[in-house]
Each structure stands twice: as C-alpha cells, then as structure tokens.
N, CA and C atoms as an extended XYZ file, in Angstrom:
402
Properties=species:S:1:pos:R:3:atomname:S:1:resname:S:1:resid:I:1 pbc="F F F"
N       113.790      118.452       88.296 N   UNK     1
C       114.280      118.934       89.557 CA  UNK     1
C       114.089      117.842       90.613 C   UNK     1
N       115.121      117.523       91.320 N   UNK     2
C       115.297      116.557       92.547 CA  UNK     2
C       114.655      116.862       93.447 C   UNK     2
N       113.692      115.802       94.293 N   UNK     3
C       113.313      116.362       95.654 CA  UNK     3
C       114.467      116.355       96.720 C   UNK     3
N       114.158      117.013       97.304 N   UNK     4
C       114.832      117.160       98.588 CA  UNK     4
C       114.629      116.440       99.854 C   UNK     4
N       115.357      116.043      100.211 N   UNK     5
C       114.860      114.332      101.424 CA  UNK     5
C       114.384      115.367      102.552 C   UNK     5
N       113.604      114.420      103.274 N   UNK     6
C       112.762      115.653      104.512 CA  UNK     6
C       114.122      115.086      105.689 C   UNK     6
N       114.369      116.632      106.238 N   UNK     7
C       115.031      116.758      107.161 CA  UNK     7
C       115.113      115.950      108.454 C   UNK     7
N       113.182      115.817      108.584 N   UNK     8
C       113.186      115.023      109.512 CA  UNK     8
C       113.081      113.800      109.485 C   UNK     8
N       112.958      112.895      110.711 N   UNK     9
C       112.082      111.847      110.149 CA  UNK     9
C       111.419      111.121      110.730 C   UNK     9
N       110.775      110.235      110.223 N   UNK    10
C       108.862      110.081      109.988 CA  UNK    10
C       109.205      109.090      111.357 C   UNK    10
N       108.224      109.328      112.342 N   UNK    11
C       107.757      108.050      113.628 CA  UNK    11
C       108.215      106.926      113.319 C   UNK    11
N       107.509      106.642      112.472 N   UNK    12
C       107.734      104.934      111.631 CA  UNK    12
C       109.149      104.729      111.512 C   UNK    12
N       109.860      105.684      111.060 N   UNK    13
C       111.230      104.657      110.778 CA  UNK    13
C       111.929      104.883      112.376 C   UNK    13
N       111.411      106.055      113.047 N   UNK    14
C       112.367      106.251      114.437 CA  UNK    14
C       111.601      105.182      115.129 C   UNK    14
N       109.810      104.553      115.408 N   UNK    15
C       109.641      103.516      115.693 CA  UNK    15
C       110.638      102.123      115.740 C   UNK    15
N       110.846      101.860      113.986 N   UNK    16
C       111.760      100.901      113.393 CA  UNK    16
C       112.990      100.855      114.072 C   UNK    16
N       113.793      101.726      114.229 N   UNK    17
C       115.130      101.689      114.600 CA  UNK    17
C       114.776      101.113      115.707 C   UNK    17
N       114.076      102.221      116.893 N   UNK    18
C       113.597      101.547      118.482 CA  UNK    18
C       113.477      100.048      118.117 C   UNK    18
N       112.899       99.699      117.630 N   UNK    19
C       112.503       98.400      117.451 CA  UNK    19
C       114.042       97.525      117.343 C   UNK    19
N       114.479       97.799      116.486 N   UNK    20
C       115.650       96.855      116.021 CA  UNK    20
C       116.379       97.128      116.852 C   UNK    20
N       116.944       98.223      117.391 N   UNK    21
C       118.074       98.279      118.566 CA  UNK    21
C       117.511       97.411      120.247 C   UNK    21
N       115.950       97.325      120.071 N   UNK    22
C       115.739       96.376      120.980 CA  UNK    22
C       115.531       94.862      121.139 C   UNK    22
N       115.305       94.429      119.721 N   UNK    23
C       116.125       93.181      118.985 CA  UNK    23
C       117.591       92.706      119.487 C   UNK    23
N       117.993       93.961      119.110 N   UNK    24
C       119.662       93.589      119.011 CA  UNK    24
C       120.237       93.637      120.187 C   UNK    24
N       119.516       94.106      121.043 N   UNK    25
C       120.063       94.430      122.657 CA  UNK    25
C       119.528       93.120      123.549 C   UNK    25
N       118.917       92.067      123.149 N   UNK    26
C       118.300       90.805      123.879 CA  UNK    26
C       119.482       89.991      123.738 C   UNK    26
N       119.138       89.409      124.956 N   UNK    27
C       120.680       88.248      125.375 CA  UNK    27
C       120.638       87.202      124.346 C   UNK    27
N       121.583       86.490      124.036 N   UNK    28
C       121.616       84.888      123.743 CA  UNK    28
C       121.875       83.864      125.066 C   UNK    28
N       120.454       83.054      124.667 N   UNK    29
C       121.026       82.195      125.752 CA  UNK    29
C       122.272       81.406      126.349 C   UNK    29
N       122.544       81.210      127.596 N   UNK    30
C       123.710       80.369      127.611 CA  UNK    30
C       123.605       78.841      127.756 C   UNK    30
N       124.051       77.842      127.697 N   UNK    31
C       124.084       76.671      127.888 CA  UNK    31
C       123.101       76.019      128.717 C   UNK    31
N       123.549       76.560      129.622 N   UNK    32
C       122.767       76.303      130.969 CA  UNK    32
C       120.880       76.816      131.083 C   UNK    32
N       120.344       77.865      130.545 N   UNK    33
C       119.234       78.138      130.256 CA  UNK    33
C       118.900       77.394      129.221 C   UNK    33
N       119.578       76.960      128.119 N   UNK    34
C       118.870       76.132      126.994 CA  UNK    34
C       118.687       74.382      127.666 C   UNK    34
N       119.561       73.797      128.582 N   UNK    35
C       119.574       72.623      128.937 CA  UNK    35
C       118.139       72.724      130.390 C   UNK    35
N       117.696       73.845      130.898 N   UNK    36
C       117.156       73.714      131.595 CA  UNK    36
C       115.227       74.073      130.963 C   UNK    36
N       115.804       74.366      129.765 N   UNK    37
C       114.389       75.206      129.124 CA  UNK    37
C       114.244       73.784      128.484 C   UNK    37
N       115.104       72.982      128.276 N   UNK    38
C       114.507       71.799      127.058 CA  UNK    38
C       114.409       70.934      128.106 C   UNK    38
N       114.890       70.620      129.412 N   UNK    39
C       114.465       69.668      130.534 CA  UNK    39
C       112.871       69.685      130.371 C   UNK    39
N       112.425       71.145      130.753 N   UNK    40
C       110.739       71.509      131.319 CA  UNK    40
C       109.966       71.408      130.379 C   UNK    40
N       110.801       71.793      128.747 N   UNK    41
C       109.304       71.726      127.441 CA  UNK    41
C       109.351       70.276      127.259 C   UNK    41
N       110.854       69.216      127.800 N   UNK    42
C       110.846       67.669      127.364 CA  UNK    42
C       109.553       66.919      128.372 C   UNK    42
N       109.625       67.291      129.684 N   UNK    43
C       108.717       66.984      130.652 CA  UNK    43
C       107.061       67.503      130.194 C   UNK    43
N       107.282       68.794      129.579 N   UNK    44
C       105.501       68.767      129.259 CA  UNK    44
C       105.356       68.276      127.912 C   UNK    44
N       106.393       68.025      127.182 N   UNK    45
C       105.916       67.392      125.682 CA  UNK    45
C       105.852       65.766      126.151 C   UNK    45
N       106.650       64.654      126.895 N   UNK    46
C       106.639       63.668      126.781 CA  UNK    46
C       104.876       63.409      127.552 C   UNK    46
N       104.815       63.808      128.617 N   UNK    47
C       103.173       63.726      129.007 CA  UNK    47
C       102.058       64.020      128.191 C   UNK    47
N       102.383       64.645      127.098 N   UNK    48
C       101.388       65.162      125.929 CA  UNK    48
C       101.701       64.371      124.898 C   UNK    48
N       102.868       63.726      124.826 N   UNK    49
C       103.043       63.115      123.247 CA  UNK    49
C       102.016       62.326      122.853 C   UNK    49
N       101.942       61.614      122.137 N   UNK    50
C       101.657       60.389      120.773 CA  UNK    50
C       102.679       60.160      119.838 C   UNK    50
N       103.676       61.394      119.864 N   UNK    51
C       104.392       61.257      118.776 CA  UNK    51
C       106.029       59.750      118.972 C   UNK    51
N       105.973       59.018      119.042 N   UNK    52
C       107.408       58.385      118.876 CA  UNK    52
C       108.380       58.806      119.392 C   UNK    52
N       108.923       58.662      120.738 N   UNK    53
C       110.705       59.171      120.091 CA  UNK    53
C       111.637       58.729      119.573 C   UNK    53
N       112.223       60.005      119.165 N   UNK    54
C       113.243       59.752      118.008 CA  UNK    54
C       112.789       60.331      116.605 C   UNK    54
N       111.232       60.512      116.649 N   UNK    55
C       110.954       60.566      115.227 CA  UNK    55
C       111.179       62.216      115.045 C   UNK    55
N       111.049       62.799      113.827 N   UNK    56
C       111.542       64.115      113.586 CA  UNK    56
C       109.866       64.614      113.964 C   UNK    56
N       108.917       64.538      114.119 N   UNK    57
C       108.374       65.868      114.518 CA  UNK    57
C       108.571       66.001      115.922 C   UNK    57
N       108.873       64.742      116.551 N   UNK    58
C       109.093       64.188      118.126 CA  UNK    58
C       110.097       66.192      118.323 C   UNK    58
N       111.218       65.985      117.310 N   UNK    59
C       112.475       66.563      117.447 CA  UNK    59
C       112.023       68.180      117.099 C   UNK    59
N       111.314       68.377      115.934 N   UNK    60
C       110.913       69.783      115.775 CA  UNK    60
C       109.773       70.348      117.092 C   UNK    60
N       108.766       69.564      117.262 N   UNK    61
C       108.146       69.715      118.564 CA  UNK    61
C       108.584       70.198      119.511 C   UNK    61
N       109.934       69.259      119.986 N   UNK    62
C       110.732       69.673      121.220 CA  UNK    62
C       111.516       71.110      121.083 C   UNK    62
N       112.125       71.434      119.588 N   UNK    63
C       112.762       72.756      119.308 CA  UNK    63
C       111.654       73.914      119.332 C   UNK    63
N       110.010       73.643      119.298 N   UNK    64
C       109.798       74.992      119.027 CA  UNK    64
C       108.969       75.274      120.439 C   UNK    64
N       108.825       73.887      121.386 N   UNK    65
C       108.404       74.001      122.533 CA  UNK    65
C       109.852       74.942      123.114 C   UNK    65
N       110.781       74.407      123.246 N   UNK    66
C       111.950       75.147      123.699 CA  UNK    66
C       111.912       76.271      123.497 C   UNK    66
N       111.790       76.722      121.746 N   UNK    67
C       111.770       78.276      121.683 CA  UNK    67
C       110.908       79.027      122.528 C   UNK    67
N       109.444       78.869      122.334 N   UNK    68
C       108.854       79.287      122.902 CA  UNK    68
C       109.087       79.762      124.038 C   UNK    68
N       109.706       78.509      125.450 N   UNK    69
C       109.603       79.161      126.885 CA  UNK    69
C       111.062       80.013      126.733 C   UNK    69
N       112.188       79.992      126.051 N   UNK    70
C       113.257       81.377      125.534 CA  UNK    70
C       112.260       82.442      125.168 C   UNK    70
N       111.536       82.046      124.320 N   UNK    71
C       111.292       83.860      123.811 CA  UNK    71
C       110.188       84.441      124.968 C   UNK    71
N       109.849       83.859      125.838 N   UNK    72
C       109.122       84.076      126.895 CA  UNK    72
C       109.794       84.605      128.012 C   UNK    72
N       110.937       84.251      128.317 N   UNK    73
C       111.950       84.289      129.063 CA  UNK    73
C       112.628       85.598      128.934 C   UNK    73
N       112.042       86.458      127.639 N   UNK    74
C       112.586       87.235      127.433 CA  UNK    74
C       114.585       87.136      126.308 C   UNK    74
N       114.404       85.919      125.588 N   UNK    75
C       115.680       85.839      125.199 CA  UNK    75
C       115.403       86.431      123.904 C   UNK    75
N       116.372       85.851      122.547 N   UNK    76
C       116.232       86.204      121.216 CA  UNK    76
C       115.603       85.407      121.006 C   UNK    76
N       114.234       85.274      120.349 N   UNK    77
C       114.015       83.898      119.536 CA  UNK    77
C       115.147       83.109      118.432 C   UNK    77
N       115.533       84.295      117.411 N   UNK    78
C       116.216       83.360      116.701 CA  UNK    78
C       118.392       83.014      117.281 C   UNK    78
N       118.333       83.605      118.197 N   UNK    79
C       119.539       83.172      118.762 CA  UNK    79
C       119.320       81.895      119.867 C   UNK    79
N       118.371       82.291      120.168 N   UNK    80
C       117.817       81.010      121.307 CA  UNK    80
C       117.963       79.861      120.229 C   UNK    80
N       117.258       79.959      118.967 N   UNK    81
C       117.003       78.563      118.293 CA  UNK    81
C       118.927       78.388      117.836 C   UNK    81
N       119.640       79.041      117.616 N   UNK    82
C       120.785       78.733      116.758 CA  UNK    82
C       121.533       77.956      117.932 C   UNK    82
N       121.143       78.970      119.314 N   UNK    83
C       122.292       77.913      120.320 CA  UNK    83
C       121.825       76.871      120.650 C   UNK    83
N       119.806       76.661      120.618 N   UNK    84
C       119.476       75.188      120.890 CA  UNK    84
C       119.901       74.109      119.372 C   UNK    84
N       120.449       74.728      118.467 N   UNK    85
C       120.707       73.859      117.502 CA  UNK    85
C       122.175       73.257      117.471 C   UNK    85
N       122.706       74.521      118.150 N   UNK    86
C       124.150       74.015      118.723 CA  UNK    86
C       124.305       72.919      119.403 C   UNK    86
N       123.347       73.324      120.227 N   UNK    87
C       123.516       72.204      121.404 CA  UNK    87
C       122.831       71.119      121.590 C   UNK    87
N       122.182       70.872      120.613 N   UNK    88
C       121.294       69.452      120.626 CA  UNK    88
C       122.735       69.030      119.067 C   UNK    88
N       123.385       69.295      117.969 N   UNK    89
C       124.157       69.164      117.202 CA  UNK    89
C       125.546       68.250      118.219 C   UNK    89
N       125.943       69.050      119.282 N   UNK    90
C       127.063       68.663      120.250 CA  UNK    90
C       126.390       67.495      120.662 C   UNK    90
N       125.516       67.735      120.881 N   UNK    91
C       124.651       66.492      122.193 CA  UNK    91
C       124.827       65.131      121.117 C   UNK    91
N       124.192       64.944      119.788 N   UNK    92
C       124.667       64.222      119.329 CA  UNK    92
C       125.853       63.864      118.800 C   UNK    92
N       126.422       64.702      118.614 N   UNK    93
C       127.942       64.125      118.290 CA  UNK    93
C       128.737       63.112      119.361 C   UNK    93
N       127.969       63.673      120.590 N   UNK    94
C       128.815       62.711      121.700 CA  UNK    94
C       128.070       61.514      121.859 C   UNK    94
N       126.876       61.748      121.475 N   UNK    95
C       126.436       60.362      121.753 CA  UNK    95
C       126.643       59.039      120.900 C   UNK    95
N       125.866       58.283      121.151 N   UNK    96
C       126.579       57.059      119.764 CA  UNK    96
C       125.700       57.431      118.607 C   UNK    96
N       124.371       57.777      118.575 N   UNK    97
C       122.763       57.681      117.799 CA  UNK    97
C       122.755       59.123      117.666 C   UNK    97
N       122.913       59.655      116.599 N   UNK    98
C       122.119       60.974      116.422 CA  UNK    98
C       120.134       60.963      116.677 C   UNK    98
N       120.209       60.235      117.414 N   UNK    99
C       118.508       60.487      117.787 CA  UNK    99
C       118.720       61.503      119.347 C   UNK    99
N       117.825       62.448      118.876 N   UNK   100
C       117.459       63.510      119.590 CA  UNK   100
C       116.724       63.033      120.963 C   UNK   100
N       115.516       61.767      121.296 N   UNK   101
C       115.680       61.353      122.562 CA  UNK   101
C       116.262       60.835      123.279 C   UNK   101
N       117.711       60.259      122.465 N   UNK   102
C       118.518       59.059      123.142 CA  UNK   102
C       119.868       60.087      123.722 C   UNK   102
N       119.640       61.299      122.824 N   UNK   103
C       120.505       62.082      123.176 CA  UNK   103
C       120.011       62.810      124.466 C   UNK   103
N       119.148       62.973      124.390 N   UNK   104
C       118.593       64.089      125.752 CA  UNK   104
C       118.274       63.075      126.735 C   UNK   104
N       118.244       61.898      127.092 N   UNK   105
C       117.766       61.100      128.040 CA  UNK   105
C       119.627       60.267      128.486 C   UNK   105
N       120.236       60.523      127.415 N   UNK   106
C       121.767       60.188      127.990 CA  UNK   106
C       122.229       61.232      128.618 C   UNK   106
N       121.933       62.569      128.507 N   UNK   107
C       123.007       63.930      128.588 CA  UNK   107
C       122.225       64.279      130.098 C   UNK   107
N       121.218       64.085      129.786 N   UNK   108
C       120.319       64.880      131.116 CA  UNK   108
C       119.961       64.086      132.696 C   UNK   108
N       120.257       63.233      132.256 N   UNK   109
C       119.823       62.079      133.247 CA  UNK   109
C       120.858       62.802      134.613 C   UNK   109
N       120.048       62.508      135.956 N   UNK   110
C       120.631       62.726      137.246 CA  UNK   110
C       121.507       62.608      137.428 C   UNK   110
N       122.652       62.413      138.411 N   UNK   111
C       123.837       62.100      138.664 CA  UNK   111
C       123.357       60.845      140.165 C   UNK   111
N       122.382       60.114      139.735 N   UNK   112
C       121.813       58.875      140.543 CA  UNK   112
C       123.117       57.820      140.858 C   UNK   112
N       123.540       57.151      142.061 N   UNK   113
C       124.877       55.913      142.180 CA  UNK   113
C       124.575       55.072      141.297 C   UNK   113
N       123.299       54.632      140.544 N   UNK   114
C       123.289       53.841      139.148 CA  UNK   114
C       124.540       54.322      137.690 C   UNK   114
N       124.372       55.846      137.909 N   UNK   115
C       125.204       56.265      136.671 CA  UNK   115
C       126.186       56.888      137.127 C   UNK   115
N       126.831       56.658      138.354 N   UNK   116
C       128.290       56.754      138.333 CA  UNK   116
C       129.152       55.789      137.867 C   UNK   116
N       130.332       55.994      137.258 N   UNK   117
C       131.528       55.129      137.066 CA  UNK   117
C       131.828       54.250      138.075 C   UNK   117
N       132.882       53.099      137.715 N   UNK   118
C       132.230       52.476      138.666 CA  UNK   118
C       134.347       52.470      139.348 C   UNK   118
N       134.677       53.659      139.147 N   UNK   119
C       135.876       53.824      139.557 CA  UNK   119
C       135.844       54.845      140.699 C   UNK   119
N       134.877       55.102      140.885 N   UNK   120
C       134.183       56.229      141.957 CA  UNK   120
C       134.160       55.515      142.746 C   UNK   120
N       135.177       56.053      144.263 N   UNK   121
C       134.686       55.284      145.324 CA  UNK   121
C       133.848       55.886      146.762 C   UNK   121
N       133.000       55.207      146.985 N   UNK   122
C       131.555       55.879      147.710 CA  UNK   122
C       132.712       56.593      149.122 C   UNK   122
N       131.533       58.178      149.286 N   UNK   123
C       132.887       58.778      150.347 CA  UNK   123
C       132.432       58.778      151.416 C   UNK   123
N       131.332       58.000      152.052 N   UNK   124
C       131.567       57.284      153.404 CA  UNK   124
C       131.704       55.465      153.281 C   UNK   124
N       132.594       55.033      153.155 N   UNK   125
C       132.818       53.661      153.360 CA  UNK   125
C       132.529       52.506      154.368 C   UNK   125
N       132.003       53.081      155.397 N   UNK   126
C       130.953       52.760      156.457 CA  UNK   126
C       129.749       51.931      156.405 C   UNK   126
N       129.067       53.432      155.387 N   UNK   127
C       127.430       53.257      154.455 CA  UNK   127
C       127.427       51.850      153.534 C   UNK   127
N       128.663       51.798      153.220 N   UNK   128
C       128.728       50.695      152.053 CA  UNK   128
C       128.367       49.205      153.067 C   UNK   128
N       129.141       49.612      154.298 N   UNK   129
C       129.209       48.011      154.809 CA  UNK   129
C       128.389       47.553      155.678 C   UNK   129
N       127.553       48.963      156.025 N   UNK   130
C       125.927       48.474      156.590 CA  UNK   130
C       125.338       47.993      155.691 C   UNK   130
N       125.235       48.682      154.436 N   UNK   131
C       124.340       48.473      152.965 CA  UNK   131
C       124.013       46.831      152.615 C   UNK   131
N       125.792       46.481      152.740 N   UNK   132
C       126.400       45.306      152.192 CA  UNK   132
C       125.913       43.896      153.280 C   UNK   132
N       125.503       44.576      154.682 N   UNK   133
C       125.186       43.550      155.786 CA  UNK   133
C       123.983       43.240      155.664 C   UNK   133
N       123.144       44.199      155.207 N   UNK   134
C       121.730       44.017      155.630 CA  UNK   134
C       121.008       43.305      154.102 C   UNK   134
C-alpha cells in the first residue's frame, strides 16, 4: 500500500522556496556598478598587494575582491561574477594585451588633457594662449 503525500507542507521546504524566490528576485549588476565596484576593490587591492600585475592571482584577487563589495551591495553573487567576467572579457578584447592590469589601467583612467585625442580642440582658445605665453 502507497503512502499518501502529506497535504501539507513542512517549514523547511516553504523556508526553501522563500529562500530561492529571494535569490531569484536580486538584481544583476549593470555596467556601471561593476566598473565602479572594481575601481574601489582595484584601489584597496593595489595598496595591499605583493602580488605582480598582470599575474593571475593579481586577476582572481581582483574578481573575488569585486564580488565581495556586489554581494554586499546587496547584488547576486553569482550574476555579479558572470557580468564582472563579461566585462573584464570585453575589456580585453579591446585592448591590445589580454592582461587584466593593462586592461583596467587603459579603460579606467580619467578623462585628464594628457589622454585626450589630439583632434580635440581645447573650448576656450584664450586659455591655450596664456598657457602658451607664459
């Protein structure tokens, strides 16, 4: 004779569900939170390093410092890591070096008059010719 499944059911799995529907209800980060979360963990990992850059723990270091201030932030951990993998993946593709510091120190850098083009022309033209006198 078959048991009969209990009608109700047990805390634990209505716990479980709660649980997973609040999993599934956490944002993925966007672009812009992952480039600003790996600015602040790059700034407290490079003051702490020993490690090399460029070298791969240099690179896993920096991904799980990142995770960290996401899942703090309240994001997904593992969606946080897929879009920071996205986007350090893009970051090198554009660059020349798939190295992960040459990539984040090309992409992130200020918008300083050193790294403008040099087809940009300054928009008070004035400034230039005091600059140019003195």
């Amino acid at each position: 004779m078959a048991r009969k499944a209990k009608a109700t059911t047990s805390k634990r799995a209505i716990a479980q569900r709660r649980y997973r529907q609040r999993v599934s209800e956490r944002r993925e980060p966007d672009i812009r939170v992952i480039d600003v979360a790996a600015m602040s963990a790059l700034a407290e990992f490079i003051v702490s390093s020993t490690v090399p850059a460029g070298d791969r723990t240099f690179y896993n270091r920096l991904l799980s410092l990142v995770h960290r201030r996401l899942t703090d932030q309240g994001y997904d951990g593992t969606k946080a890591k897929e879009v920071l993998h996205r986007r350090l993946a893009f970051l090198a593709k554009e660059g020349h070096q798939p190295d992960a510091d040459d990539v984040v120190r090309k992409s992130w850098s200020p918008p300083l008059p050193s790294n403008r083009p040099s087809s940009v022309t300054p928009m008070n033209p004035e400034m230039d010719d005091v600059d140019d006198d003195s």
